[in-house]
DRENPA-3360 file (N, C-alpha, C; in nm, 2 decimals, always signed):
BEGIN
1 = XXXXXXXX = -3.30/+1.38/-25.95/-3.41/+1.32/-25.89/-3.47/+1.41/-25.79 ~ -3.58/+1.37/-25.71/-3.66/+1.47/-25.64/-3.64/+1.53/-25.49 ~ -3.49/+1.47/-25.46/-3.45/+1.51/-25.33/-3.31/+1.56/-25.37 ~ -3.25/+1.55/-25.48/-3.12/+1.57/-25.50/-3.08/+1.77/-25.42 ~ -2.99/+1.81/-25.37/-2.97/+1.90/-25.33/-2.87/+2.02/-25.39 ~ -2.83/+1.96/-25.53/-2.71/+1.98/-25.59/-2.79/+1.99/-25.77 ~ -2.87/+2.05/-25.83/-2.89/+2.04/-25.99/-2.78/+1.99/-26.03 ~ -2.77/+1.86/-26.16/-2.69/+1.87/-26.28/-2.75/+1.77/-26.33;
9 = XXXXXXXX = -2.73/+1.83/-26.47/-2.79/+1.71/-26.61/-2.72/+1.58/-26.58 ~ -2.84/+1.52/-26.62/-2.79/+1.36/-26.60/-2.67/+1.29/-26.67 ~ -2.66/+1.37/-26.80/-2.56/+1.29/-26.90/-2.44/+1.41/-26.84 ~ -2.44/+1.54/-26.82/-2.31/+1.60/-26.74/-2.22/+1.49/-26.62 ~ -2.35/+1.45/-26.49/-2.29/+1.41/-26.39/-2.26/+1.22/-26.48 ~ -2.24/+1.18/-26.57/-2.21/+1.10/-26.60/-2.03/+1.09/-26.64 ~ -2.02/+1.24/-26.75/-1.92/+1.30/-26.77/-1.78/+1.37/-26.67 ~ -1.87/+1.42/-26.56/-1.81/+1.46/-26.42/-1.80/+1.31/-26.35;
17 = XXXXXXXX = -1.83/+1.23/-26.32/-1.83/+1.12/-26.24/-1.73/+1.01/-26.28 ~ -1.70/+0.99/-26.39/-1.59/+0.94/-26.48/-1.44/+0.99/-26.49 ~ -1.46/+1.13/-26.44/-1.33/+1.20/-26.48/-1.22/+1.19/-26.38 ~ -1.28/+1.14/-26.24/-1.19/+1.18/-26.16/-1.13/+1.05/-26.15 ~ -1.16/+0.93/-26.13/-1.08/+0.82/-26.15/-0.98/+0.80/-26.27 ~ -1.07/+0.83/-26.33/-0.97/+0.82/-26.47/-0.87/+0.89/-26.51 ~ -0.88/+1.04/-26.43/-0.77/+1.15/-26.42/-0.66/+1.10/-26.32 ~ -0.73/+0.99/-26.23/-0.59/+0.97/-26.14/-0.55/+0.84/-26.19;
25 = XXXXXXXX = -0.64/+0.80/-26.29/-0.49/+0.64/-26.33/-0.41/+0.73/-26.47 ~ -0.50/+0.76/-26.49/-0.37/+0.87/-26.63/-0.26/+0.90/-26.59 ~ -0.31/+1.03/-26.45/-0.19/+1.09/-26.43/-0.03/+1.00/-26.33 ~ -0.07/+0.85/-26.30/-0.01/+0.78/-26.23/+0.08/+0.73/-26.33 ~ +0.04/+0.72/-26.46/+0.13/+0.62/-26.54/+0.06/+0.57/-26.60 ~ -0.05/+0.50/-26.56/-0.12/+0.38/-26.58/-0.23/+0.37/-26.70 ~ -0.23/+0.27/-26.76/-0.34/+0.23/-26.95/-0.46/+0.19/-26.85 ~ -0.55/+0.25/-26.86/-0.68/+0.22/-26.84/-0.75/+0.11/-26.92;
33 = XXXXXXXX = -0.77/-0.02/-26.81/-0.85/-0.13/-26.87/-1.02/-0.17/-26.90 ~ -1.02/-0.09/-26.81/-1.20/-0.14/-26.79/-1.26/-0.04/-26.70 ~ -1.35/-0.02/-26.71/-1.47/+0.06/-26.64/-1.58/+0.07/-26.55 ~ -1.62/+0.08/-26.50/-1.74/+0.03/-26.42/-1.80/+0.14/-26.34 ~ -1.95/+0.14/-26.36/-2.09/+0.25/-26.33/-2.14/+0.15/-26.23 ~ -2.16/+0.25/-26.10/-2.28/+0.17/-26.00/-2.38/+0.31/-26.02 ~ -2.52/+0.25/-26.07/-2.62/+0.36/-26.03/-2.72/+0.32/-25.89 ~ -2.78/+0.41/-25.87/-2.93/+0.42/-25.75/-3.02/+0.45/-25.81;
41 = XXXXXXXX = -3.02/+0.42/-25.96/-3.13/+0.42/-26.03/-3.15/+0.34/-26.16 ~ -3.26/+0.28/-26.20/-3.29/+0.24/-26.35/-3.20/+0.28/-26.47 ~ -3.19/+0.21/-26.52/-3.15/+0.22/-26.66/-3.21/+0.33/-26.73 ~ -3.36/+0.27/-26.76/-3.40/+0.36/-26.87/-3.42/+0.51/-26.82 ~ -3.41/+0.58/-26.89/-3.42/+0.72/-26.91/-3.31/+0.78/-26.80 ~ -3.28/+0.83/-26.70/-3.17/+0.92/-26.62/-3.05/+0.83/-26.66 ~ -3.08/+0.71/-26.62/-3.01/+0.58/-26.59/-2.87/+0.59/-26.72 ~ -2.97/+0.59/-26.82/-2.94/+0.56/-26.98/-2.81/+0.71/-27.02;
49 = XXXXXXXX = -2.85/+0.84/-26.97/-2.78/+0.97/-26.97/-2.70/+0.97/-26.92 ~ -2.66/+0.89/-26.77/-2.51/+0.91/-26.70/-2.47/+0.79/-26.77 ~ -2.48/+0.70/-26.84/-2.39/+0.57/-26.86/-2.33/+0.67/-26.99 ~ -2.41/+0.75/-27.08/-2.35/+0.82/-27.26/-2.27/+0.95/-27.22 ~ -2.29/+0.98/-27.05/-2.19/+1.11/-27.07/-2.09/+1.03/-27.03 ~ -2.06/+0.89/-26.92/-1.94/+0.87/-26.89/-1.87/+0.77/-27.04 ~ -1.98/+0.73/-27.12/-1.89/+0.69/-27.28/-1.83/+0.82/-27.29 ~ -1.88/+0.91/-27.36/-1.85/+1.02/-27.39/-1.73/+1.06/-27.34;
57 = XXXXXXXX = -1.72/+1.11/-27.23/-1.61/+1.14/-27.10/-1.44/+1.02/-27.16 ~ -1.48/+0.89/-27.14/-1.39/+0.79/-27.20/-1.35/+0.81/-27.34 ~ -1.47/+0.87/-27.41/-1.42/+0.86/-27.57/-1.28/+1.00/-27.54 ~ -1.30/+1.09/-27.51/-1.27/+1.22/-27.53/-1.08/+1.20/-27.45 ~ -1.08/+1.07/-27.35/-0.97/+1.04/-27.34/-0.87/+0.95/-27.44 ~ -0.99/+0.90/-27.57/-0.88/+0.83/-27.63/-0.98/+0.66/-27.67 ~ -1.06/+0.67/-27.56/-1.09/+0.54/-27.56/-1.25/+0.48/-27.66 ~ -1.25/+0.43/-27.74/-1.34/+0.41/-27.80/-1.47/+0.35/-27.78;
65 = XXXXXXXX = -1.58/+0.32/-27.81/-1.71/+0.23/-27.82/-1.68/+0.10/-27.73 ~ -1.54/+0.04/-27.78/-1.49/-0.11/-27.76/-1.40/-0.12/-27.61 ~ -1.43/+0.01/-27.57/-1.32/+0.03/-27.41/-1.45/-0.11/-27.34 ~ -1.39/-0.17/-27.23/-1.49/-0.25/-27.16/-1.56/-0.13/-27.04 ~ -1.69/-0.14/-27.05/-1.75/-0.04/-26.97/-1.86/-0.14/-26.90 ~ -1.83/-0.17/-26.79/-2.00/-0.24/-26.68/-2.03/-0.19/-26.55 ~ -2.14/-0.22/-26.53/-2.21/-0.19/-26.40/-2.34/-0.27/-26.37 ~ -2.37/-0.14/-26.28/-2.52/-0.20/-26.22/-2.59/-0.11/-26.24;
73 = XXXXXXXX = -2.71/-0.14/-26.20/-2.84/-0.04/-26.15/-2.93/-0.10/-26.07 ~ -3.04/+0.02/-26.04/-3.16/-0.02/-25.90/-3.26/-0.05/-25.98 ~ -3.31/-0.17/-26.01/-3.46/-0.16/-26.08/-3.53/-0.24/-26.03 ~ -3.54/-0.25/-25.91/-3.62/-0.30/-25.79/-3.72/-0.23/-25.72 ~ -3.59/-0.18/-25.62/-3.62/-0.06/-25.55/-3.65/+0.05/-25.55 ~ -3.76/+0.16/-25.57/-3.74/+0.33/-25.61/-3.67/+0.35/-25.53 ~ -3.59/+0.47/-25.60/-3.50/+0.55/-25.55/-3.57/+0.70/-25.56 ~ -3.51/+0.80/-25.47/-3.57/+0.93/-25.46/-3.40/+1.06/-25.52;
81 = XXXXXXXX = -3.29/+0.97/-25.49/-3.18/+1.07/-25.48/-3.08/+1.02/-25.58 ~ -3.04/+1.08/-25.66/-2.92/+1.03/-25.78/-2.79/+0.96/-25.72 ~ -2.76/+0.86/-25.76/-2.63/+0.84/-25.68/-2.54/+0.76/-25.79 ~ -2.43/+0.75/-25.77/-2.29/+0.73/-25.92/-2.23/+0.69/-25.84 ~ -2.15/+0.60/-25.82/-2.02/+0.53/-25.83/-1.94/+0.49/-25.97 ~ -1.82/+0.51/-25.97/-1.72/+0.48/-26.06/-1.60/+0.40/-26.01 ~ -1.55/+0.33/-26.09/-1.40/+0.28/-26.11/-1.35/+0.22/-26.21 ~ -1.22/+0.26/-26.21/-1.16/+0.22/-26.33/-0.99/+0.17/-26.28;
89 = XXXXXXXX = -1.01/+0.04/-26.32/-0.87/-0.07/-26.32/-0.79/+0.00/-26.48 ~ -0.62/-0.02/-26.44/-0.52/+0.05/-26.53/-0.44/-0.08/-26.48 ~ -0.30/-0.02/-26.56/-0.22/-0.15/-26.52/-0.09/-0.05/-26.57 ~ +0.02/-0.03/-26.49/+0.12/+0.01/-26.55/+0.27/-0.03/-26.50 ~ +0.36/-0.02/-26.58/+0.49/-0.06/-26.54/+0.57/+0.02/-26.43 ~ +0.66/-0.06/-26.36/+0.69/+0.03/-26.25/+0.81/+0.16/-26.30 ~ +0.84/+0.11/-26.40/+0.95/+0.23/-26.43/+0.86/+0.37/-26.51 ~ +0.77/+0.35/-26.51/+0.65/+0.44/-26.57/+0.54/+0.47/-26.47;
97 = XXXXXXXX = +0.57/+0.44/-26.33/+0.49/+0.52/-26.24/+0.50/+0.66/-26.15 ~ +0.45/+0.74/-26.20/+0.44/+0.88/-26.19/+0.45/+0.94/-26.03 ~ +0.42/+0.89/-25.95/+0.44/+0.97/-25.83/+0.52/+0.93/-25.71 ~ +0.57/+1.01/-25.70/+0.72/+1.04/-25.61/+0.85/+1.10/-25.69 ~ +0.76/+1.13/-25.82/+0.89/+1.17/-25.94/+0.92/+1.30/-25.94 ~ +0.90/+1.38/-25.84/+0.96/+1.48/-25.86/+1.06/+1.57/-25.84 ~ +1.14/+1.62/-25.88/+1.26/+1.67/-25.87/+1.34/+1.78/-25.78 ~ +1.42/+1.80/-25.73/+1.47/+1.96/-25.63/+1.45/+2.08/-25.74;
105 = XXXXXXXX = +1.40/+2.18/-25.68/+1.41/+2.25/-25.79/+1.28/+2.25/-25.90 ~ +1.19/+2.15/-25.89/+1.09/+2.17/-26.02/+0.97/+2.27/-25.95 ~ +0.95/+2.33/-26.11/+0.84/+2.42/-26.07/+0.64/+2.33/-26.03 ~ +0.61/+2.42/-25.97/+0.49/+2.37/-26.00/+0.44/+2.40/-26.01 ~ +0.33/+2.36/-26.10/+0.19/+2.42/-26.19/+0.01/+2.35/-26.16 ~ -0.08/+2.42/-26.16/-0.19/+2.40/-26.17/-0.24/+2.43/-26.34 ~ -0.31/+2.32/-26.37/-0.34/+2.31/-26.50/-0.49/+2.34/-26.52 ~ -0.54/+2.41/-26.54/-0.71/+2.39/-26.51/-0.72/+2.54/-26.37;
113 = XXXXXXXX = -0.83/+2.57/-26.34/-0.86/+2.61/-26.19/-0.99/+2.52/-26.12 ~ -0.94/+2.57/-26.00/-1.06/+2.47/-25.93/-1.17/+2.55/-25.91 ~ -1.28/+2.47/-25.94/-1.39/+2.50/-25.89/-1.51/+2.38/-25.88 ~ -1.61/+2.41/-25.75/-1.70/+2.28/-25.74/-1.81/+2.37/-25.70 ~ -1.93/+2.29/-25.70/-2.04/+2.35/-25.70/-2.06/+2.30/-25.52 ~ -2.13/+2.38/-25.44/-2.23/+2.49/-25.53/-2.25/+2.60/-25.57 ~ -2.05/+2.66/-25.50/-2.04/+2.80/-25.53/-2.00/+2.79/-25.71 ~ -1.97/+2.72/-25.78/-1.93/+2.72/-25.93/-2.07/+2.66/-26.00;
121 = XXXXXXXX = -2.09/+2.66/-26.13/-2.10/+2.59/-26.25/-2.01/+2.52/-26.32 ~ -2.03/+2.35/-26.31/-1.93/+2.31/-26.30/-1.97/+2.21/-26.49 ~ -1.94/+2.25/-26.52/-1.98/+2.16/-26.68/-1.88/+2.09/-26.75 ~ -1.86/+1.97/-26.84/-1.72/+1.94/-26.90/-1.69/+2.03/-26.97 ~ -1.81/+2.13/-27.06/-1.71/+2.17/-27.15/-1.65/+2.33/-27.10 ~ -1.62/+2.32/-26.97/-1.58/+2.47/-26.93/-1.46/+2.52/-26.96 ~ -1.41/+2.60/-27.03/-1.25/+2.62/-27.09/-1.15/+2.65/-26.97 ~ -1.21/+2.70/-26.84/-1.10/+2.67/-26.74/-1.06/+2.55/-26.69;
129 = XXXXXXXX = -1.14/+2.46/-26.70/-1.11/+2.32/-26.64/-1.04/+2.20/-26.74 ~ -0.89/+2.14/-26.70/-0.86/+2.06/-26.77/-0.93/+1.96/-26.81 ~ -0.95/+1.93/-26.93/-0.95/+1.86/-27.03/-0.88/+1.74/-27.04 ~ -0.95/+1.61/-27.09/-0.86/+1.49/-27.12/-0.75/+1.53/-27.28 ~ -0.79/+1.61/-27.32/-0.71/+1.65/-27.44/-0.57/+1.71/-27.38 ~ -0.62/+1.78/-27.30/-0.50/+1.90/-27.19/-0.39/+1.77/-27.18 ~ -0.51/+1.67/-27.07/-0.39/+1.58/-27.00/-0.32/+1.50/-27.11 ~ -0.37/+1.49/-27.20/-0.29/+1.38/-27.26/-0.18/+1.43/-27.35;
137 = XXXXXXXX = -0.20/+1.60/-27.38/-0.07/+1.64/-27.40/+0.06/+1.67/-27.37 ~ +0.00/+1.72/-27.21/+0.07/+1.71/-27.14/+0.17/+1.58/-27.07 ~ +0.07/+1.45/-27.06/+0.17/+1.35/-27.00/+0.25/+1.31/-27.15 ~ +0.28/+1.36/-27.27/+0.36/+1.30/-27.38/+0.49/+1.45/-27.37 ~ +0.53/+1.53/-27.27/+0.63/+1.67/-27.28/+0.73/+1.60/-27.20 ~ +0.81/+1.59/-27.23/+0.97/+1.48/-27.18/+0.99/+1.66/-27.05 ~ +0.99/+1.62/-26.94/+1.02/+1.70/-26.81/+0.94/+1.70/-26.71 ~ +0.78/+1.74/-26.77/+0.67/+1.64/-26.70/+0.72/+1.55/-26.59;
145 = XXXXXXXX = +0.71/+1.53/-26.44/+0.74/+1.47/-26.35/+0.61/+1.40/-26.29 ~ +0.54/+1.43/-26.17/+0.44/+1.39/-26.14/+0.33/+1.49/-26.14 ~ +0.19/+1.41/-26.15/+0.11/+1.49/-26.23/+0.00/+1.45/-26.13 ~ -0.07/+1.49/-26.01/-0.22/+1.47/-25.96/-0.31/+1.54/-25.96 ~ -0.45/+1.50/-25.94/-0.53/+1.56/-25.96/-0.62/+1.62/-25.88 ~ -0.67/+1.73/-25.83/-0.70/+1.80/-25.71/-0.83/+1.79/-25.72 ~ -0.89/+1.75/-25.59/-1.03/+1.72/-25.52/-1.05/+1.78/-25.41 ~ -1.12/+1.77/-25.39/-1.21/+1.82/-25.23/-1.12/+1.93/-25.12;
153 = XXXXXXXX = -1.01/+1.85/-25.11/-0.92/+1.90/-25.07/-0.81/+2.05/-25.06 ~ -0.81/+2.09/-25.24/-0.74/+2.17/-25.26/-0.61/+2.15/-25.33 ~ -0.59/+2.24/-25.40/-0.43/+2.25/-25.45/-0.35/+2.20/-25.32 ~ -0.35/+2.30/-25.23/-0.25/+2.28/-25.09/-0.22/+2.15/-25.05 ~ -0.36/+2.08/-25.05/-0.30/+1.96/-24.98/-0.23/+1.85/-25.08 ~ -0.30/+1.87/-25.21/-0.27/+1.78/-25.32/-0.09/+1.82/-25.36 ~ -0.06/+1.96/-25.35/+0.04/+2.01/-25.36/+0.19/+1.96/-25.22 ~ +0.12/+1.94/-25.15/+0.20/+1.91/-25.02/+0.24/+1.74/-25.02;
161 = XXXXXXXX = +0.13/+1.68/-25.08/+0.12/+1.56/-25.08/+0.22/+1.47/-25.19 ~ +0.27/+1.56/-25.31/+0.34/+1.50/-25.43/+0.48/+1.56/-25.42 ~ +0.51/+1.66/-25.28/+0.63/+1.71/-25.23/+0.66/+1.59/-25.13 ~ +0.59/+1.52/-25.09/+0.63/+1.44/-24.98/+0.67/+1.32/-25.02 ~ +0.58/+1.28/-25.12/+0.61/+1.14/-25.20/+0.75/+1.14/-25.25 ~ +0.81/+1.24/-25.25/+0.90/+1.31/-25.37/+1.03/+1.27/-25.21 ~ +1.00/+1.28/-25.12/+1.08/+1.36/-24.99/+1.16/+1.51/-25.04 ~ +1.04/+1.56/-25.12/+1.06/+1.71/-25.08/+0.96/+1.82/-25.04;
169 = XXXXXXXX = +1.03/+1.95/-25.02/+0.91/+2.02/-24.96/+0.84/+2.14/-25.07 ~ +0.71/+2.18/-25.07/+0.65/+2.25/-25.14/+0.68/+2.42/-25.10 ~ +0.75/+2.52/-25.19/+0.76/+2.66/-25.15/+0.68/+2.70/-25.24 ~ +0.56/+2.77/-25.20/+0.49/+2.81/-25.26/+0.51/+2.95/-25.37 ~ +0.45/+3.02/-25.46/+0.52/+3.16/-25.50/+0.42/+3.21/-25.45 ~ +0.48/+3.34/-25.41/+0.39/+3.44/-25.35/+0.29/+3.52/-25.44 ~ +0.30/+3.48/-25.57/+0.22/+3.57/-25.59/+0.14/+3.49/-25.70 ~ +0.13/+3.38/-25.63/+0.03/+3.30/-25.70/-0.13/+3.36/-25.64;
177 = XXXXXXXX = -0.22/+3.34/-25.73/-0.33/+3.42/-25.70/-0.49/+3.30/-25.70 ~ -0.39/+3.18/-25.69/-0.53/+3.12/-25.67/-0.55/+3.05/-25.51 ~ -0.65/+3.02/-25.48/-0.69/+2.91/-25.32/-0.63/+2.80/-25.33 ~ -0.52/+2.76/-25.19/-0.47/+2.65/-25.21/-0.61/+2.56/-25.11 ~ -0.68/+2.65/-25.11/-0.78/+2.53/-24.98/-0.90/+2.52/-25.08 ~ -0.92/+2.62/-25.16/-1.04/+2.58/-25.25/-1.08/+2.43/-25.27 ~ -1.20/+2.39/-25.29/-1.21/+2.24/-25.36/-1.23/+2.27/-25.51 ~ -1.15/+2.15/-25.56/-1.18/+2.15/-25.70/-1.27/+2.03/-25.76;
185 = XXXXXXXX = -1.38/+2.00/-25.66/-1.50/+1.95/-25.69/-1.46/+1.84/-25.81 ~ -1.48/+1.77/-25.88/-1.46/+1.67/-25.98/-1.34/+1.67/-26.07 ~ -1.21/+1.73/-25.97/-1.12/+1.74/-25.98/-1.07/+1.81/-26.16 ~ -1.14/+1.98/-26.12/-1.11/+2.06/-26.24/-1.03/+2.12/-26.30 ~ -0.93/+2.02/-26.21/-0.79/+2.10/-26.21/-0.67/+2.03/-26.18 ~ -0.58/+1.99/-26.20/-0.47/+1.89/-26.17/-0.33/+1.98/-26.15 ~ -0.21/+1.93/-26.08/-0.13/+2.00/-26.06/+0.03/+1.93/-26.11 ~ +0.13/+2.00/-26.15/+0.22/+1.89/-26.25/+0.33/+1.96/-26.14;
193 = XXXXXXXX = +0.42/+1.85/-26.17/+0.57/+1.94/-26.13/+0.65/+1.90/-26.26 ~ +0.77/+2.00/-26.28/+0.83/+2.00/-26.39/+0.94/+2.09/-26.39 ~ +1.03/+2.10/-26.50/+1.14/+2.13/-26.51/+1.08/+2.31/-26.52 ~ +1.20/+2.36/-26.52/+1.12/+2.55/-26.49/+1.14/+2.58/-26.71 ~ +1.20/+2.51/-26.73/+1.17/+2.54/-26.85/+1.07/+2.45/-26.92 ~ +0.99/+2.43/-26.85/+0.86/+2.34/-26.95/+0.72/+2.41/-26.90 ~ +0.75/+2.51/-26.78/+0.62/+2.56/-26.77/+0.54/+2.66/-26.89 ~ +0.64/+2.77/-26.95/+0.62/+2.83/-27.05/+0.54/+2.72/-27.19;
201 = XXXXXXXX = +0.61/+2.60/-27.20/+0.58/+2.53/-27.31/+0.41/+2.51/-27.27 ~ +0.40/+2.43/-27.14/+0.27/+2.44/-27.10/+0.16/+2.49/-27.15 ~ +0.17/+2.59/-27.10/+0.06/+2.73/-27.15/+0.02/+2.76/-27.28 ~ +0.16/+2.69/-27.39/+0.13/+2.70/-27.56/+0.05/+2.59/-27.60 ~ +0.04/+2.50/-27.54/+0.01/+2.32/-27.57/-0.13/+2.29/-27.51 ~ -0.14/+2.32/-27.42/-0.29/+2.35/-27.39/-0.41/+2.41/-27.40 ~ -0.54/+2.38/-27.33/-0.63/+2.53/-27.36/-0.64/+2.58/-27.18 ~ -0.67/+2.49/-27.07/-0.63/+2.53/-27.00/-0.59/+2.61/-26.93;
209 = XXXXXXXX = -0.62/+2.74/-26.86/-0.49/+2.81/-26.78/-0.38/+2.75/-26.72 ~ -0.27/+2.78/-26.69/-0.15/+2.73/-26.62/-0.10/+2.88/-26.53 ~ -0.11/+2.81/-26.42/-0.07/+2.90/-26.27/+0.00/+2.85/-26.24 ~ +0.19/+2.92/-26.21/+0.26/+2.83/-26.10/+0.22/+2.88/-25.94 ~ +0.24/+2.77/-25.89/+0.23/+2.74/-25.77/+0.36/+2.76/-25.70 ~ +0.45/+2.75/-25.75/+0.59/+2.73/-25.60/+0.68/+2.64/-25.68 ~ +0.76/+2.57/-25.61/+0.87/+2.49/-25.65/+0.88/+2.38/-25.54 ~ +0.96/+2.30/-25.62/+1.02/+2.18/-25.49/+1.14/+2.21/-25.42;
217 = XXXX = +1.14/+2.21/-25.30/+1.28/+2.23/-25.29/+1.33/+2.11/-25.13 ~ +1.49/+2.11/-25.18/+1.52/+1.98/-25.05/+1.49/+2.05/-24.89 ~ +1.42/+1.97/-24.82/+1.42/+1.95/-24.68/+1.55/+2.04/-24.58 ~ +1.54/+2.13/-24.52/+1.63/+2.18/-24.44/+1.76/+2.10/-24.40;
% end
């Protein structure tokens, strides 16, 4: 729209706006129930393109035509600036919830690299950025531990954060070559912990890149 400060296709940021909730009830454990779009704009025409990229986005995880998908929109008021809210309700068992599961000793990996605009081009179908295909092969590899997804923040903090849940600490490898402070903008990138013999598997199973990051290791 005509103040927006940030270009992206309407049916892209429908696709991007979908991904990041839905990448953190996946990566928790949790079956995604239902869906829900808030727009700042009309239905027809812009309105109509973020609702078929975030179908799209859902189909591509698994979920069909018949997933429940609702919202709202502005067709009242004009709006001058694009605006998206998302959320998505899951439901999962406790013996199948994903974080704090990580182990002494697991390696850890970034699956995807990050990147967010305005220094990137950030598009779904970019071959460095994980994939709902990626994730979902990945959460079916028996070693797989906890699995989140990196935003605004960075690998580092996201990485520090699933060592802690764990009560252990993140050692990074030295000669890992990506930004732990980068943002990874619509979370293009997710980070796993896992047994040191499933990272190699990784890298065959995916499309993906796979970067380790460090290991878990116990508290002093």
């Amino acid at each position: 729209m005509e103040v927006d400060t940030v270009f992206c296709p309407a049916y892209e940021l429908g696709r991007l706006a979908i991904r990041v909730p839905l990448l953190e009830i996946l990566c928790s454990g949790a079956i995604p129930l239902a869906a829900y779009d808030m727009l700042t704009m009309k239905m027809e025409g812009v309105g109509a393109e973020i609702v078929q990229g975030i179908r799209d986005e859902l189909k591509s995880a698994g979920f069909d035509e018949n997933f429940p998908l609702s919202g709202s929109t502005e067709d009242n008021v004009p709006t001058r600036m694009t605006g998206v809210g998302t959320t998505i309700i899951g439901l999962v068992q406790a013996n199948e919830f994903r974080p704090g599961s990580s182990q002494p000793e697991d390696r850890v990996v970034c699956l995807g690299l990050p990147k967010s605009a305005p220094d990137d081009r950030v598009r779904s179908d970019d071959p460095e950025m994980i994939q709902q295909s990626d994730l979902k092969m990945v959460l079916g590899v028996d070693g797989v531990h906890d699995i989140l997804p990196v935003g605004s923040h960075g690998i580092g903090h996201e990485a520090n954060a699933m060592a802690q849940d764990a009560g252990l600490i993140l050692v990074p490898d030295a000669q890992c070559p990506l930004s732990f402070q980068k943002s990874a903008g619509p979370s293009t990138c997710v980070i796993a912990s896992c047994r040191n013999s499933i990272v190699e598997k990784l890298s065959g199973i995916i499309h993906a890149p796979v970067t380790l990051l460090g290991k878990m290791s116990l508290p002093n």
